[in-house]
mmCIF file of the C-alpha atoms, coordinates in Angstrom:
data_MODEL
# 
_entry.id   MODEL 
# 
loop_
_atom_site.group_PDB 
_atom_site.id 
_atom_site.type_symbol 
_atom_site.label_atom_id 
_atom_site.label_alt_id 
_atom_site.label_comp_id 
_atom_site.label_asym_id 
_atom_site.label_entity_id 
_atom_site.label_seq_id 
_atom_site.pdbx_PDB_ins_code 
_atom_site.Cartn_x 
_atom_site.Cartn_y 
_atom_site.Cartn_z 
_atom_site.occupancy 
_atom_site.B_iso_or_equiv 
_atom_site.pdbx_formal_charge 
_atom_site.auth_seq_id 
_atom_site.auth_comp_id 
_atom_site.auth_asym_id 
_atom_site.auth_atom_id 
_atom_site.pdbx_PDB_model_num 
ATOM 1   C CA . UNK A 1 1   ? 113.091 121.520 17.063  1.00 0.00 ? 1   UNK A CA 1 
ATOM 2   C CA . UNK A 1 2   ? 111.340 122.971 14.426  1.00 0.00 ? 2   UNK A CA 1 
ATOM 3   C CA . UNK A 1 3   ? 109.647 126.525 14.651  1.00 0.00 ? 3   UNK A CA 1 
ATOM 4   C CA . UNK A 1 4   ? 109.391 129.824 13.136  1.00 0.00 ? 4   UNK A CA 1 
ATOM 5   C CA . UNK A 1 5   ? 111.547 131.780 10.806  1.00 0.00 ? 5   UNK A CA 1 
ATOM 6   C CA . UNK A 1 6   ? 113.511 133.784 13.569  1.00 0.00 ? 6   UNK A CA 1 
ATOM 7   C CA . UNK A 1 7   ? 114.239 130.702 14.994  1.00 0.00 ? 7   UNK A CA 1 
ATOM 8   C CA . UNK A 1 8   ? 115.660 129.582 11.716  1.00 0.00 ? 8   UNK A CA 1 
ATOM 9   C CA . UNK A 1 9   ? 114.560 126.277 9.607   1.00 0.00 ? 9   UNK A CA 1 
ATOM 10  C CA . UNK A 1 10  ? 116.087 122.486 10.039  1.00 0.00 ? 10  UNK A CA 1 
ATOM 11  C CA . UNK A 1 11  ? 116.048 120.837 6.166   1.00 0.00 ? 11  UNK A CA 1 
ATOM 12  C CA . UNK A 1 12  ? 116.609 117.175 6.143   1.00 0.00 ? 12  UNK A CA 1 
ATOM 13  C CA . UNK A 1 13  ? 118.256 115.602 2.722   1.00 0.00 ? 13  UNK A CA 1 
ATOM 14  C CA . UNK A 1 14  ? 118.026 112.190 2.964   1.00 0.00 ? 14  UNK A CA 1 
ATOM 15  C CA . UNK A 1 15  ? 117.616 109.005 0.575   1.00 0.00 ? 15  UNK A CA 1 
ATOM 16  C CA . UNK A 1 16  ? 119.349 106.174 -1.439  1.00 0.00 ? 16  UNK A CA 1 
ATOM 17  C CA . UNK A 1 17  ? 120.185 108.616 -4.398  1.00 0.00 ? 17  UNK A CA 1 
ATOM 18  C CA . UNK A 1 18  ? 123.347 110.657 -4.767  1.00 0.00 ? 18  UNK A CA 1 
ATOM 19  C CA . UNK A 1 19  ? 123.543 114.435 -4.700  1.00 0.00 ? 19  UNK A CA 1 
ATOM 20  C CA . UNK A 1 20  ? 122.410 115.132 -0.853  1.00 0.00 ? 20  UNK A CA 1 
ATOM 21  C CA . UNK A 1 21  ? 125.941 116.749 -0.095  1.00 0.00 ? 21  UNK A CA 1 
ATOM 22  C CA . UNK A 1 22  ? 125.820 118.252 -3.264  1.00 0.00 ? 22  UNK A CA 1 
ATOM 23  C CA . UNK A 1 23  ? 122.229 120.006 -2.428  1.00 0.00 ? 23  UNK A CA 1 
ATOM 24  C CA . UNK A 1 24  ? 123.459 121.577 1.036   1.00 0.00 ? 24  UNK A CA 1 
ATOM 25  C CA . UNK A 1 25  ? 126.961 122.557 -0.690  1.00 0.00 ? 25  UNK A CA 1 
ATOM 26  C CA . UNK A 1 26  ? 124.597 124.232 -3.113  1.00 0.00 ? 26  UNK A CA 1 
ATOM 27  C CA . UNK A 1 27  ? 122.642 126.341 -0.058  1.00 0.00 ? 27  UNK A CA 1 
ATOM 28  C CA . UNK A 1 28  ? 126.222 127.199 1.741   1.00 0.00 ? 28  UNK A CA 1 
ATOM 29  C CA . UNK A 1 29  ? 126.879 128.588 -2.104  1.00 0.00 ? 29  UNK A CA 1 
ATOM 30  C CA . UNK A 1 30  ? 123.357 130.766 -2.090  1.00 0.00 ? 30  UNK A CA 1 
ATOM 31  C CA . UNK A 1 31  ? 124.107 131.746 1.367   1.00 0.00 ? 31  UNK A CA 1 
ATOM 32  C CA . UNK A 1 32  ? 127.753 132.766 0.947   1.00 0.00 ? 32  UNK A CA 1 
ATOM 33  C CA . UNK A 1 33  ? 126.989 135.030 -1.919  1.00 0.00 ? 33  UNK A CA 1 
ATOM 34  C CA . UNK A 1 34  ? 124.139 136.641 0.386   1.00 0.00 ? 34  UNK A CA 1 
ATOM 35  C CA . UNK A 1 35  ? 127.028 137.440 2.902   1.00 0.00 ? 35  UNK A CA 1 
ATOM 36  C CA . UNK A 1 36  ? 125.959 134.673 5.055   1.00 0.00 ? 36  UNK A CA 1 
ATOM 37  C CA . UNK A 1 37  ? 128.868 132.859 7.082   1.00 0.00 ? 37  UNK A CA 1 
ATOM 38  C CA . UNK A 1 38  ? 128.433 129.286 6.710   1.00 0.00 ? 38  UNK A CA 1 
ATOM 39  C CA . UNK A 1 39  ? 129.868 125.925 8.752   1.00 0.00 ? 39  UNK A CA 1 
ATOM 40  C CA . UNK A 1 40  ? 130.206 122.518 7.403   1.00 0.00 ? 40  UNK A CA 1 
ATOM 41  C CA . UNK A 1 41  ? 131.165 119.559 9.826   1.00 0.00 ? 41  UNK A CA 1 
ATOM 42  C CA . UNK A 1 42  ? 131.460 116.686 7.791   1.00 0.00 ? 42  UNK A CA 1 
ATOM 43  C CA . UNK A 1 43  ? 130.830 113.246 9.533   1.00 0.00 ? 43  UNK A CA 1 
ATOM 44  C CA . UNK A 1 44  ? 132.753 110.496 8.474   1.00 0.00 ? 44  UNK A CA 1 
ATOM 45  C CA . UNK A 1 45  ? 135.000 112.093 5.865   1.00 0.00 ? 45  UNK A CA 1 
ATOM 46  C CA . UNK A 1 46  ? 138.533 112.470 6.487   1.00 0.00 ? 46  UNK A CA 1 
ATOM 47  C CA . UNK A 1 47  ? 139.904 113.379 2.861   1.00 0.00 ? 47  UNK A CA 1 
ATOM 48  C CA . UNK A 1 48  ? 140.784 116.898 2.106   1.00 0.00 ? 48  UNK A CA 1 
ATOM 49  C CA . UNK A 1 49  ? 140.736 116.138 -1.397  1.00 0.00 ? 49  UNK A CA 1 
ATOM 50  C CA . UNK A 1 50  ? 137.432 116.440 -2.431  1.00 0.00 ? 50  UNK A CA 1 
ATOM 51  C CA . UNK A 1 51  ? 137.178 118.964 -4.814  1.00 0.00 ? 51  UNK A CA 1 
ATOM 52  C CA . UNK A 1 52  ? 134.314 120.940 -3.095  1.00 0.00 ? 52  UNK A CA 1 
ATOM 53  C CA . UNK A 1 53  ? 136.515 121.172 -0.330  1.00 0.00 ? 53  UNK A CA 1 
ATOM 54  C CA . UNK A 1 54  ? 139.653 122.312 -2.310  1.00 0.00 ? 54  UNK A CA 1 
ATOM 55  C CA . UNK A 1 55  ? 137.743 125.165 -3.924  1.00 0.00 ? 55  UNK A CA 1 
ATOM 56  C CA . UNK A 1 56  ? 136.338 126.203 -0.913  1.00 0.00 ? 56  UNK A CA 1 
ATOM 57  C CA . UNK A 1 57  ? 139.619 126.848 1.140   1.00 0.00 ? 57  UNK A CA 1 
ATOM 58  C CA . UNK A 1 58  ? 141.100 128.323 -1.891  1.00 0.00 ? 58  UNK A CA 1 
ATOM 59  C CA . UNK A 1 59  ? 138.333 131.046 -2.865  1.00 0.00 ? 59  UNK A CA 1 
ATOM 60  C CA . UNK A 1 60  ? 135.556 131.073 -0.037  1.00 0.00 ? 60  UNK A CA 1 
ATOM 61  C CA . UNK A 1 61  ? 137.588 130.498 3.463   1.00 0.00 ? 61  UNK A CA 1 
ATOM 62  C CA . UNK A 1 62  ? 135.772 134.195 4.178   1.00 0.00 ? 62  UNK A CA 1 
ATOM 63  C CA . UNK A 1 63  ? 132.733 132.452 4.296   1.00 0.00 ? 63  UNK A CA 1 
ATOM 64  C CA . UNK A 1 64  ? 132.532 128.548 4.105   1.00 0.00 ? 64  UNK A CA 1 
ATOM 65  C CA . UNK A 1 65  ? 134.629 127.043 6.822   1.00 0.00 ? 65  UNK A CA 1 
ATOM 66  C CA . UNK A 1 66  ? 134.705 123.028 6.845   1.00 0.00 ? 66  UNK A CA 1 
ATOM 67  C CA . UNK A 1 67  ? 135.514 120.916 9.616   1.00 0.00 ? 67  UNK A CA 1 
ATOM 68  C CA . UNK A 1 68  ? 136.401 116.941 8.982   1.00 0.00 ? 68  UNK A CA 1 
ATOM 69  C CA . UNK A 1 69  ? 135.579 114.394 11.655  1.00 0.00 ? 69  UNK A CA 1 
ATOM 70  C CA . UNK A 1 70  ? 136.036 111.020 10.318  1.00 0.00 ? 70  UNK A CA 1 
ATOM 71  C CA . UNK A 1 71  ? 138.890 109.144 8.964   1.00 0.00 ? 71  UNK A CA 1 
ATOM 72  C CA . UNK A 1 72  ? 139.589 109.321 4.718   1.00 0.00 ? 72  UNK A CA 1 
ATOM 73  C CA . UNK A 1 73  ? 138.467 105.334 4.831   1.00 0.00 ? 73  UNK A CA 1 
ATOM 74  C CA . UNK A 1 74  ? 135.018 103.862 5.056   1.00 0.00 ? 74  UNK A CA 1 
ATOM 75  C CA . UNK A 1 75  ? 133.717 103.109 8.765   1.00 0.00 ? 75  UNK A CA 1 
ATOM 76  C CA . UNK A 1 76  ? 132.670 99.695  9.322   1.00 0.00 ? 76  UNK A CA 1 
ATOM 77  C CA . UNK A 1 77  ? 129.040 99.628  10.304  1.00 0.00 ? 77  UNK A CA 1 
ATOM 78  C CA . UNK A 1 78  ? 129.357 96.518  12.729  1.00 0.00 ? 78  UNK A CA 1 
ATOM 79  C CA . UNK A 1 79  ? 132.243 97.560  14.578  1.00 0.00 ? 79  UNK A CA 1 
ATOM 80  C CA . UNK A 1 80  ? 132.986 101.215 14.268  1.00 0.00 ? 80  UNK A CA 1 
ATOM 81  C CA . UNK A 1 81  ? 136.412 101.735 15.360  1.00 0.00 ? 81  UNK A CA 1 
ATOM 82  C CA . UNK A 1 82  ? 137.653 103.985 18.465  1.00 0.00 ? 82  UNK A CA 1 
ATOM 83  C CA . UNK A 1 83  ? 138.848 106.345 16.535  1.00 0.00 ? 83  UNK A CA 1 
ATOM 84  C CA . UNK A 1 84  ? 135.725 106.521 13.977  1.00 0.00 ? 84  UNK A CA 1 
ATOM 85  C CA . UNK A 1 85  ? 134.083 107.118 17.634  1.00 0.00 ? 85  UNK A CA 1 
ATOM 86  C CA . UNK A 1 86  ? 136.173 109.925 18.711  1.00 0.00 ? 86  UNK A CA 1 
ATOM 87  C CA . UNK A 1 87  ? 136.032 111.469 15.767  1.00 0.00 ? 87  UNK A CA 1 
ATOM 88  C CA . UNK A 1 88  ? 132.014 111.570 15.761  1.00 0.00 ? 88  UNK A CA 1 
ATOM 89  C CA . UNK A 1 89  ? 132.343 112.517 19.609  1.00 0.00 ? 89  UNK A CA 1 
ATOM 90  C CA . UNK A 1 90  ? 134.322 115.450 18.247  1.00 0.00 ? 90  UNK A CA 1 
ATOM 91  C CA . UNK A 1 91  ? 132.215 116.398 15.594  1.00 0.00 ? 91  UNK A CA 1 
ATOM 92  C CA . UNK A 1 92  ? 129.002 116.489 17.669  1.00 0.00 ? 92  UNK A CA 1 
ATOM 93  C CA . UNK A 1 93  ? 130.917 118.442 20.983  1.00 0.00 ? 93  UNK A CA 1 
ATOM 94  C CA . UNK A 1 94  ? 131.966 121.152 17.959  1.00 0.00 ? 94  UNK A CA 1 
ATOM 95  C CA . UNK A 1 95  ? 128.414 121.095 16.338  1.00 0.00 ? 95  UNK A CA 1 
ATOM 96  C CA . UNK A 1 96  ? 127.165 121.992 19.791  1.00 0.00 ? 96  UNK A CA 1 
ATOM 97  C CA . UNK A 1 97  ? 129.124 124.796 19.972  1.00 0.00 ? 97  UNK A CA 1 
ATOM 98  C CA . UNK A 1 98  ? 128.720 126.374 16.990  1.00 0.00 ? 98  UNK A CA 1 
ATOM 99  C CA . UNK A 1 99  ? 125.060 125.833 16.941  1.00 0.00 ? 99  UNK A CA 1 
ATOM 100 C CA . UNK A 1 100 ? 124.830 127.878 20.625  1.00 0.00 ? 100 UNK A CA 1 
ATOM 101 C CA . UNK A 1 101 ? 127.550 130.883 19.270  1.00 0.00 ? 101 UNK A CA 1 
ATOM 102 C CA . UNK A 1 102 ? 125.010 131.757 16.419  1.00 0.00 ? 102 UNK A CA 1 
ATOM 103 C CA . UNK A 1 103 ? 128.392 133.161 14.138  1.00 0.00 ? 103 UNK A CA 1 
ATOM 104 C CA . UNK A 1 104 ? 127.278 131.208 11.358  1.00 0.00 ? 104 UNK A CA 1 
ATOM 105 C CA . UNK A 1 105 ? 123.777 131.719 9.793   1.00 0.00 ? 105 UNK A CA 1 
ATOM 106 C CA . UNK A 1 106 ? 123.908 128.545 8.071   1.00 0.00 ? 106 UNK A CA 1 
ATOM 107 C CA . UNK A 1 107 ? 125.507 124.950 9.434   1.00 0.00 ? 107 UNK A CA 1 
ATOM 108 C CA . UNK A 1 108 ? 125.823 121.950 7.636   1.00 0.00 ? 108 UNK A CA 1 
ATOM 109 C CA . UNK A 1 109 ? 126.004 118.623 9.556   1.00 0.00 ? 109 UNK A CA 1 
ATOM 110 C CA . UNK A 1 110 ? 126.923 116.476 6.411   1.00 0.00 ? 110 UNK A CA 1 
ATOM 111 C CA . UNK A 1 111 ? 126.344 112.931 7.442   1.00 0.00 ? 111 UNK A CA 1 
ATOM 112 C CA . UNK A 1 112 ? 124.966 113.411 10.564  1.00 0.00 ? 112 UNK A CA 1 
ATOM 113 C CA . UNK A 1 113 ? 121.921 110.725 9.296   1.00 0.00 ? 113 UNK A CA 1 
ATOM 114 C CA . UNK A 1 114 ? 124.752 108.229 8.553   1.00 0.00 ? 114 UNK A CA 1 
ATOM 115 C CA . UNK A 1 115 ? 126.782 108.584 11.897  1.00 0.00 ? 115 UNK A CA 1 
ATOM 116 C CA . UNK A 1 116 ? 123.407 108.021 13.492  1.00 0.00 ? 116 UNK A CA 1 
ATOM 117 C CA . UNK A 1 117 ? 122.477 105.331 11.558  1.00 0.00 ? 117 UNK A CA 1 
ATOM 118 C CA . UNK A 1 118 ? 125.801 103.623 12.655  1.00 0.00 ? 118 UNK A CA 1 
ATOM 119 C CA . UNK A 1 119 ? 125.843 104.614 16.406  1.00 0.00 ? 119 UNK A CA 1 
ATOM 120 C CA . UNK A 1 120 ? 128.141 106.843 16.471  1.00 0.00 ? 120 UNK A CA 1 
ATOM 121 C CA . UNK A 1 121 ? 125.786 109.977 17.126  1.00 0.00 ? 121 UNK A CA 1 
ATOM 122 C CA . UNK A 1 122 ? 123.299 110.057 19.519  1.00 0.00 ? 122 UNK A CA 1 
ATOM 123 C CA . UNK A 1 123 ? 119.843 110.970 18.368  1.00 0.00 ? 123 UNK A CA 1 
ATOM 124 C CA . UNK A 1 124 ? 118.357 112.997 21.651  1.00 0.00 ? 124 UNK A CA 1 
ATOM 125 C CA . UNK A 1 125 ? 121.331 114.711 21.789  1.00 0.00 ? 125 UNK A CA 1 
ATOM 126 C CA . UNK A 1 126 ? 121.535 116.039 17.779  1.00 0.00 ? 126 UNK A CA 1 
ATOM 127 C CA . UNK A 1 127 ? 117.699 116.893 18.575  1.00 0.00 ? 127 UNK A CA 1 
ATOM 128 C CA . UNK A 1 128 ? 118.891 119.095 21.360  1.00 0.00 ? 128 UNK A CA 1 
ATOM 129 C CA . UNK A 1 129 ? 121.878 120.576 20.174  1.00 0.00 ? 129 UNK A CA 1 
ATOM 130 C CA . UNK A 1 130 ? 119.997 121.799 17.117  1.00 0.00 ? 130 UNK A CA 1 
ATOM 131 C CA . UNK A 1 131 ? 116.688 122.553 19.139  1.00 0.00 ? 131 UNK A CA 1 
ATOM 132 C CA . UNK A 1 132 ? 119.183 125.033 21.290  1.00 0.00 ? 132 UNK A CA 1 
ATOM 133 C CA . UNK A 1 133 ? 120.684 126.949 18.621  1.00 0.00 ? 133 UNK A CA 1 
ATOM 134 C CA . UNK A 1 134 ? 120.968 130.247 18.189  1.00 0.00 ? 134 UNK A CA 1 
ATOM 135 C CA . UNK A 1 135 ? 118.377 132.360 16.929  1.00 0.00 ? 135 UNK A CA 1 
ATOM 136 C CA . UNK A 1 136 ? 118.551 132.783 13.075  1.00 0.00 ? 136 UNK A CA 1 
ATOM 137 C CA . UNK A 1 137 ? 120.576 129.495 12.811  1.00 0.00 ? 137 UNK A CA 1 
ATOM 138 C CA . UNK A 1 138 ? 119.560 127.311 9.777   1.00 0.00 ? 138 UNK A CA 1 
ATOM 139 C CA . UNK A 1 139 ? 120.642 124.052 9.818   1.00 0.00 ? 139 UNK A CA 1 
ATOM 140 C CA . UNK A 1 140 ? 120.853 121.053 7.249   1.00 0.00 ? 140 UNK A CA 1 
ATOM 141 C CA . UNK A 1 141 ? 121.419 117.732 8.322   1.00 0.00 ? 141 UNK A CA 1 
ATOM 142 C CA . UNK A 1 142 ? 122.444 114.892 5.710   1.00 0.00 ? 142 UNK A CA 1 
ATOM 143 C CA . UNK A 1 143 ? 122.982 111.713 4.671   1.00 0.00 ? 143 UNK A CA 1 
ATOM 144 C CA . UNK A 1 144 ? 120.401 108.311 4.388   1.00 0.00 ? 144 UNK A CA 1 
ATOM 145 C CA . UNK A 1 145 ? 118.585 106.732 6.413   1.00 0.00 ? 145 UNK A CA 1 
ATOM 146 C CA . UNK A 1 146 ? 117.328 109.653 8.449   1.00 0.00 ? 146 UNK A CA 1 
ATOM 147 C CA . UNK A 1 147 ? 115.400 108.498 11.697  1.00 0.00 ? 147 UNK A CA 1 
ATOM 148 C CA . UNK A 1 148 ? 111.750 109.340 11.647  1.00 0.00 ? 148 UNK A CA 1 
ATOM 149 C CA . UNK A 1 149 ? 112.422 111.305 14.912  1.00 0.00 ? 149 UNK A CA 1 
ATOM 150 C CA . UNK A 1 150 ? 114.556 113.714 12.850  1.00 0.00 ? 150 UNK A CA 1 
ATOM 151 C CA . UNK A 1 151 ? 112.223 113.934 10.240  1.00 0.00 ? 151 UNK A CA 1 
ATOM 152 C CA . UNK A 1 152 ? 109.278 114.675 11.928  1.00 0.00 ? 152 UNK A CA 1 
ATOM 153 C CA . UNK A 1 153 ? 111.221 117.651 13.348  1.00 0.00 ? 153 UNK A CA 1 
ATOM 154 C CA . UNK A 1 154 ? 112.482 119.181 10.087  1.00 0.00 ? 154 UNK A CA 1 
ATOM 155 C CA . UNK A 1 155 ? 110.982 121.725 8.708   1.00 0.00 ? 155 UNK A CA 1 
ATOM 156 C CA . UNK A 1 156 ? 111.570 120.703 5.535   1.00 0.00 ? 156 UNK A CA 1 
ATOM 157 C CA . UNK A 1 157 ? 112.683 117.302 4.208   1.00 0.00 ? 157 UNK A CA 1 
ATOM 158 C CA . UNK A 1 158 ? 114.161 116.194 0.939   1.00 0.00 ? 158 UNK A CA 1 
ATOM 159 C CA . UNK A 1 159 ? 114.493 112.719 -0.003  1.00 0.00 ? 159 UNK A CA 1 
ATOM 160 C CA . UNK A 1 160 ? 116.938 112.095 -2.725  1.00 0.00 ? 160 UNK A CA 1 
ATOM 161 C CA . UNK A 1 161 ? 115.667 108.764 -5.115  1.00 0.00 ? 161 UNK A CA 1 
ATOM 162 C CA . UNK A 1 162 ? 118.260 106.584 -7.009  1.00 0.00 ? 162 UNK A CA 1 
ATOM 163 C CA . UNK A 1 163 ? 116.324 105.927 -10.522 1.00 0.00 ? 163 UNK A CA 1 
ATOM 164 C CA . UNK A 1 164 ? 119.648 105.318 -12.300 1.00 0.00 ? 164 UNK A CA 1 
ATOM 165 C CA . UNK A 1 165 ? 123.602 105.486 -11.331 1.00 0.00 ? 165 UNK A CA 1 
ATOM 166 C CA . UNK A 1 166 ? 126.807 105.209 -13.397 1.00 0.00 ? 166 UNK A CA 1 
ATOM 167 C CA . UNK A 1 167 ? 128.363 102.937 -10.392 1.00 0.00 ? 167 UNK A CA 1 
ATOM 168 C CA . UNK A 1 168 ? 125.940 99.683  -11.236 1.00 0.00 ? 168 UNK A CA 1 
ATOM 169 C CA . UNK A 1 169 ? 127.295 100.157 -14.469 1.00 0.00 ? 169 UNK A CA 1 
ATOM 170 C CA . UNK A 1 170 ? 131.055 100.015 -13.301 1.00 0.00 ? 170 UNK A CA 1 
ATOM 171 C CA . UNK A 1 171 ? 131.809 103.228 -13.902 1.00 0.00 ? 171 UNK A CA 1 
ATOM 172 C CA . UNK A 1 172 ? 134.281 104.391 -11.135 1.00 0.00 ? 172 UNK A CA 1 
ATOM 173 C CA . UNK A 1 173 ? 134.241 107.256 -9.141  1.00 0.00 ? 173 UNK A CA 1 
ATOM 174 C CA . UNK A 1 174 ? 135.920 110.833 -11.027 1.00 0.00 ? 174 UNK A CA 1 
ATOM 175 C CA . UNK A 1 175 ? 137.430 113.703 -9.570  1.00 0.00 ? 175 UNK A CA 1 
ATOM 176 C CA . UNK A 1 176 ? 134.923 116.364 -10.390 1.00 0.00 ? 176 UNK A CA 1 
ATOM 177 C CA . UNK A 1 177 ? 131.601 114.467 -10.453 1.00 0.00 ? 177 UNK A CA 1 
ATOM 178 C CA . UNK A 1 178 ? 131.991 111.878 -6.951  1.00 0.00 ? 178 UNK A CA 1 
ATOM 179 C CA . UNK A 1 179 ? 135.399 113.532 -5.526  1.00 0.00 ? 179 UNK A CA 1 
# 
């Protein structure tokens, strides 16, 4: 899955820590303002509210296109519901497709390690879908609890460490820092 830089690269952000979204929003950022077109399939998020997403359709849509397949509430890991299935069903069958048509240089499978992690994605097939992409195709795959599988493929992995958060502390989430 991994290989050289024509192929393109596979980065892994994984961890307990927040800020793994928040790194690969920060790539589609660097690779927007190099003209790059960038995709972002977001697994298990349904709400169009987050504000990364709002600024995005209102001043990048030229560049930054994001696709939602999950529901805007929280999947239950022991028994995922159909629809929480279709959804991820979706999300991978679109992933494979716009891995394959090489239009964006940069795709973002934001928690891809989470759907697989819960069963809703199935691990060979992710490994194939991104080991057939297109040439130049980088891809970033997120969320915790990346398989080892996946991580022995990457090319580069980043594994995000929760020292300290504001939420043990009772602090809610805000619009702006966690929305």
């Amino acid at each position: 899955m991994s290989g050289a830089h024509g192929k393109g690269l596979v980065l892994v952000h994984t961890g307990d820590g927040k800020g793994k979204t928040t790194a690969a929003l920060g790539l589609a950022l660097r690779a927007a303002g190099h003209g790059r077109k960038v995709f972002i399939i977001q697994f298990m998020k349904g709400d169009p509210d987050y504000g990364e997403l709002v600024v995005i359709r209102r001043h990048l849509g030229s560049y930054i296109e994001v696709v939602q397949s999950g529901l805007p509430t929280f999947v239950d890991r022991d028994d995922p519901s159909p629809e929480d299935r279709r959804l991820a069903r979706d999300g991978m069958d679109l992933a494979g497709h716009i891995l394959k048509a090489g239009a964006h240089g940069l795709v973002i499978l934001d928690e891809v390690n989470v759907a697989l992690d819960y069963g809703l994605v199935n691990l060979q097939e992710l490994l194939e879908k991104v080991a057939n992409r297109a040439p130049g195709v980088d891809v970033v795959l997120t969320g915790r609890n990346a398989p080892a599988a996946l991580l022995a493929a990457a090319d580069l992995v980043s594994e995000v460490v929760e020292v300290k958060h504001h939420f043990r502390r009772g602090v809610p989430a805000r619009k702006g820092m966690e929305h």
